[in-house]
C-alpha positions as CSV (number, residue, x, y, z in Angstrom):
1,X,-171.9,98.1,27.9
2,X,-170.4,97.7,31.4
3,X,-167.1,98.8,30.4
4,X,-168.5,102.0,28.4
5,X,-170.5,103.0,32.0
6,X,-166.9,102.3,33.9
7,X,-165.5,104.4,31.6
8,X,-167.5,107.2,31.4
9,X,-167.4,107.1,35.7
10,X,-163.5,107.2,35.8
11,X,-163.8,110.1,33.4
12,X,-166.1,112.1,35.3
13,X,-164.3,111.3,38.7
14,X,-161.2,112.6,36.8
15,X,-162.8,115.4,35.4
16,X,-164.3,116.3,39.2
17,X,-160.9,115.7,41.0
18,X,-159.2,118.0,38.1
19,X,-161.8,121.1,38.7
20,X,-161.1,121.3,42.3
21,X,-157.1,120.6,42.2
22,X,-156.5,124.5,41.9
23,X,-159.3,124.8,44.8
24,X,-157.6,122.0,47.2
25,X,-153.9,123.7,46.8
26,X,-155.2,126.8,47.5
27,X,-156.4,125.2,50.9
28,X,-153.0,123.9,51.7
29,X,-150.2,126.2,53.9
30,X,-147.0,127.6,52.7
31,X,-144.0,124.9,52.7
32,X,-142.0,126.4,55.4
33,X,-139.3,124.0,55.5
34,X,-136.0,123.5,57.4
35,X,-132.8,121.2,56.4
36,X,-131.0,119.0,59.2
37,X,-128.4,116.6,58.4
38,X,-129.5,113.7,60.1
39,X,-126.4,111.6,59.3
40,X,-124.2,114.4,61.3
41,X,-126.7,113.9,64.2
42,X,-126.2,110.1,64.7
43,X,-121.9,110.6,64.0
44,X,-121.6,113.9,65.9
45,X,-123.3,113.7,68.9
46,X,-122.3,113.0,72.2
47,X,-124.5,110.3,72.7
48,X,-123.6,108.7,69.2
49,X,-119.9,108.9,70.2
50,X,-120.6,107.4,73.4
51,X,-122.5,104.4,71.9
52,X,-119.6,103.7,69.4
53,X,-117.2,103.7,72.2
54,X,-119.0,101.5,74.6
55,X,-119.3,99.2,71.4
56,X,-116.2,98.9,70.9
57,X,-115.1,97.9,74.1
58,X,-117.6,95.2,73.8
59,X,-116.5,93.9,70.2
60,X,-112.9,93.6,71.9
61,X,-114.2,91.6,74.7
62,X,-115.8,89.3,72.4
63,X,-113.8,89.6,69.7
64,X,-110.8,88.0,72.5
65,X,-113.3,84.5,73.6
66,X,-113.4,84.4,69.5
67,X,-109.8,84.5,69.0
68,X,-109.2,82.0,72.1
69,X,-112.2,79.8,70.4
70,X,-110.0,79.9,67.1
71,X,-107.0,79.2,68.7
72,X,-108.1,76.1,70.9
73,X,-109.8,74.8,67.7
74,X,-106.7,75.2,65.5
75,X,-105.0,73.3,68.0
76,X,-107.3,71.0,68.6
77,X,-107.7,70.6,64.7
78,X,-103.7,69.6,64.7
79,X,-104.0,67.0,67.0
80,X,-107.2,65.6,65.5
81,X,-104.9,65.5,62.1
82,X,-101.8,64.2,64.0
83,X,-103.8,61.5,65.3
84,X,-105.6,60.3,62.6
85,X,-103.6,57.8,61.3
86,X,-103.5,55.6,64.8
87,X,-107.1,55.5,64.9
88,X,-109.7,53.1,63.9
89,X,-112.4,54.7,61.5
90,X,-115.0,54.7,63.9
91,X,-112.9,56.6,66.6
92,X,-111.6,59.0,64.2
93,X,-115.2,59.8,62.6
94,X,-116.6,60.0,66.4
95,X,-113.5,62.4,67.1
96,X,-114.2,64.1,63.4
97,X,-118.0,64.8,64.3
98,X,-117.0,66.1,68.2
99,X,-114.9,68.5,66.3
100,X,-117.2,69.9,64.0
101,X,-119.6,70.0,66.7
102,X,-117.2,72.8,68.5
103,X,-117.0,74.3,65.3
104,X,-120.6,74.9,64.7
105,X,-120.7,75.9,68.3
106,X,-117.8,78.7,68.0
107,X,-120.1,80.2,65.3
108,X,-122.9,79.8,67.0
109,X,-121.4,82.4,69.6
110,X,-119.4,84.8,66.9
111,X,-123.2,85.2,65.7
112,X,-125.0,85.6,68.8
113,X,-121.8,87.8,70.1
114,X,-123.0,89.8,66.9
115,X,-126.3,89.8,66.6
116,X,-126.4,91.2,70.5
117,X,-124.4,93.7,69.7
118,X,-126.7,94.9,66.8
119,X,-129.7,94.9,68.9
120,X,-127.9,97.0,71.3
121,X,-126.9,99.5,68.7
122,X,-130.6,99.9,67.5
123,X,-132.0,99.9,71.2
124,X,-129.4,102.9,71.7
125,X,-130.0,104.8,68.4
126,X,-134.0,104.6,68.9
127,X,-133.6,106.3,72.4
128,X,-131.3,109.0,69.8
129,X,-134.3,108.9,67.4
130,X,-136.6,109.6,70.7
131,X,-134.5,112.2,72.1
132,X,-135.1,113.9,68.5
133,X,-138.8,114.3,68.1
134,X,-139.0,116.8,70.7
135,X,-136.5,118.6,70.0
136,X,-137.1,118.6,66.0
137,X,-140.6,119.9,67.1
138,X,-139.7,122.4,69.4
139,X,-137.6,123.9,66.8
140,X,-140.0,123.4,64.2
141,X,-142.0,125.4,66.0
142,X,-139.8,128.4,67.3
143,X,-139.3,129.0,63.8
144,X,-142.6,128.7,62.2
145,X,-142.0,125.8,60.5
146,X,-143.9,122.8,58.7
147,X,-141.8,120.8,57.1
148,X,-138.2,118.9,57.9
149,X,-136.2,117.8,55.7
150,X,-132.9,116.0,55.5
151,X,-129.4,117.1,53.8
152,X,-129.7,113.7,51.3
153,X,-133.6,114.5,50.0
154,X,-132.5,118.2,49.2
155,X,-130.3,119.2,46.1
156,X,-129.9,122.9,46.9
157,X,-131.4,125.0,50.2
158,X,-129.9,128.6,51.6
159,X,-128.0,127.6,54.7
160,X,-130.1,130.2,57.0
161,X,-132.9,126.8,56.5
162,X,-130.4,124.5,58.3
163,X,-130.9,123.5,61.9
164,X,-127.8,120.6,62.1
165,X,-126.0,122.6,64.4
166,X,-129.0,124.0,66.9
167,X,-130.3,120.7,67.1
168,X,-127.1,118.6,67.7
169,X,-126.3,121.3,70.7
170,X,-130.2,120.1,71.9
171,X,-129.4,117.0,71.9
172,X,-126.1,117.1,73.4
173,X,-127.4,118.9,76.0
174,X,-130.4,116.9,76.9
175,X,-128.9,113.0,75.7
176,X,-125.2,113.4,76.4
177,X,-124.6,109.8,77.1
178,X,-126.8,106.5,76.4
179,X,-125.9,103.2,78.3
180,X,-125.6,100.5,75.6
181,X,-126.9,97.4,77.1
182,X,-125.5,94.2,75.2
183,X,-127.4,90.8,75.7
184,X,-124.7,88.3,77.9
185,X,-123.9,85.5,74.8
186,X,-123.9,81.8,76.4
């Protein structure tokens, strides 16, 4: 009996929200949209190409302590394996487990050496992202437009809607550097 009454209430809340469909879209505004291809933004821009160069200075600077880690280990490695045979088993496992120890800590930097870079990357692309808002908006808004959308979520548009090339001289104009600052790795 409870299940007929549960029924008939879902069909007369459908029934309801189905009437006034025509009513509620006649409520809503015109889609004015414009287009912006947001992937051109974050490769284009001044501030983008800044952040990939200062990143790449960084990933050379680390990228030479992890080559000079790997080389001392290698040789370290070769003289570990050298003397191996003249050691007791005790002194070789105590030499074995040092070793590994220098190992696990030369990852433990390569990681943290990336991992900082990566937070520095997203710390400078959110101040891109913040740059954007306003300027998104104050285009939106010179044009009469409601609704953004990006080059990927749109199979077909007439050019005149995009706004890659306005808003990239914005933002070049108003963000045309960011300082990437990359956490010091111990």
């Amino acid at each position: 009996m409870m299940r007929k009454s549960l029924h008939a209430a879902l069909l007369g809340v459908a029934l309801a929200v189905g009437a006034a469909a025509p009513a509620l879209a006649e409520n809503l505004p015109q889609a004015a949209p414009l287009i912006v291809n947001y992937e051109r933004l974050q490769t284009a821009s001044k501030a983008a190409q800044d952040v990939r160069r200062q990143v790449q200075a960084v990933q050379a600077k680390y990228q030479a302590v992890i080559d000079k880690d790997l080389q001392n280990l290698k040789a370290e490695e070769k003289k570990l394996r050298d003397a191996a045979p003249k050691l007791s088993d005790a002194e070789r496992d105590k030499r074995q487990k040092a070793f590994e120890a220098k190992v696990a800590e030369a990852q433990r930097r390569a990681q943290a050496s990336n991992k900082a870079i990566s937070e520095a990357v997203d710390a400078a692309g959110a101040k891109v992202r913040e740059a954007l808002v306003p300027i998104f908006s104050e285009i939106m808004t010179s044009r009469g437009s409601n609704l953004l959308l990006g080059t990927n979520e749109v199979l077909y548009f007439d050019p005149k809607l995009e706004i890659t090339g306005e808003v990239l001289a914005a933002l070049d104009a108003q963000l045309p550097s960011i300082k990437v600052e990359v956490a010091p790795v111990k």
